[in-house]
N, C-alpha and C positions, 0 to 999 in steps of 0.2 A: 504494500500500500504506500502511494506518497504521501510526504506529509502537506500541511498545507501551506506556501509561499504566501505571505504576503509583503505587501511594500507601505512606506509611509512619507506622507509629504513634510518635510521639517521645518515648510513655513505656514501651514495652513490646519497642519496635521489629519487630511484627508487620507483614508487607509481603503486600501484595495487589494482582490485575493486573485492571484496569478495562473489563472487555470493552464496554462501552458505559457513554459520559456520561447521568446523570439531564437530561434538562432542564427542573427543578424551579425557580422560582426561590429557596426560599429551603432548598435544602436540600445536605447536605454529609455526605459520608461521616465518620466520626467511631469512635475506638476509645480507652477507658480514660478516656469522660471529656474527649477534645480533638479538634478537627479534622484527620484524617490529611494529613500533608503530600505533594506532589508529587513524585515522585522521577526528577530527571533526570538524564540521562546524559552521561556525559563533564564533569561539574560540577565535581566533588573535585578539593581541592589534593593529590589524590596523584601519584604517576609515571604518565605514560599509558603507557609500554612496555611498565610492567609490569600493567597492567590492561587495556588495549585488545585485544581479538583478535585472532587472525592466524593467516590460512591460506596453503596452500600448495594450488595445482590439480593433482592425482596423474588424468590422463584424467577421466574420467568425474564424478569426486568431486570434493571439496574436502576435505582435512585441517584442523581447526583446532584452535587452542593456544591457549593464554594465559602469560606468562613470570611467572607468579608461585608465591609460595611456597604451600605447602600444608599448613601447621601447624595445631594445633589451636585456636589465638585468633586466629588470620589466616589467609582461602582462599578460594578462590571459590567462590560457592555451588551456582551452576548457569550454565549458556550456552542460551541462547535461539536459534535462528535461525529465520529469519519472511521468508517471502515470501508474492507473492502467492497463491499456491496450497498453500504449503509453513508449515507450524510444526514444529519440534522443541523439547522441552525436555528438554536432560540436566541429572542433579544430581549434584554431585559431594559427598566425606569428605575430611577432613583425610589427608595421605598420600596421595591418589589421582593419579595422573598426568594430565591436562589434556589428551585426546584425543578428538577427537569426528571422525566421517569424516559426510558426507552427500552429496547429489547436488548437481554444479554448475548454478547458476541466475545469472545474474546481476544478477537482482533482490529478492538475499536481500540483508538485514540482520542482524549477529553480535553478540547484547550477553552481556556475561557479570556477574555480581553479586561484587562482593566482601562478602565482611559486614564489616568496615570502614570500604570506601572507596565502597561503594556499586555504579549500574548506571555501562555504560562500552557502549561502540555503536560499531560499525565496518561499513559498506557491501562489499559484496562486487561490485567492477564487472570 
C-alpha cells in the first residue's frame, strides 16, 4: 500500500494530497509564488500521544480517537484511514468529539492532521 503524499503551501498554508508523482524532470508543484513543501508524518516536535491515533478492536470494527484538544486555534483537522482496498476521510470542527468506527483490516494505516502540528500516522497491525 502507498502511503499518502501530501504537500503544503508555507505562505498560505493550503494542503493538498498527491495522488500521483509528475515525472517531469524539471517541474514542481508550487502555490503563492513558492515551491509547496513535503509534508511528513510523525515529524513535529509536538506530543505524539496527543497527536498519534489510537484505536481500540470493538468485533468486527475498529474505534478510533485521537487525545487531543479541540478548540478553535488548535484540533484536528480530519483522520484519514487507507488500506489497500479501503480509504476513509473524516473531517472534523473545533468542539467535535474525535470518533471515527470502520471495518477491521489489518492492513490499514490511521493519520490524523492537526493544523498546528501537522500529519501524524499510526499502522493498525
Amino acid at each position: 500500500m502507498k502511503d499518502i503524499k501530501l504537500k503544503k503551501c508555507k505562505e498560505c498554508f493550503s494542503l493538498i494530497e498527491v495522488l500521483e508523482e509528475c515525472n517531469c524532470d524539471n517541474c514542481e508543484l508550487s502555490c503563492c509564488g513558492s515551491k509547496m513543501l513535503d509534508v511528513i508524518a510523525n515529524e513535529s516536535d509536538a506530543s505524539k500521544e496527543k497527536h498519534i491515533p489510537s484505536f481500540v478492536r470493538e468485533g468486527e470494527n475498529i474505534i478510533i480517537t485521537v487525545n487531543h484538544v479541540m478548540e478553535d486555534d488548535h484540533y484536528i483537522k480530519w483522520i484519514k484511514v487507507k488500506g489497500n482496498d479501503y480509504e476513509l476521510t473524516k473531517y472534523f470542527n473545533p468542539g467535535d468529539e474525535i470518533n471515527l468506527s470502520v471495518p477491521y483490516s489489518d492492513d490499514l494505516v490511521l493519520y490524523s492532521y492537526c493544523n498546528k502540528h501537522g500529519l501524524w500516522e499510526k499502522e493498525v497491525a
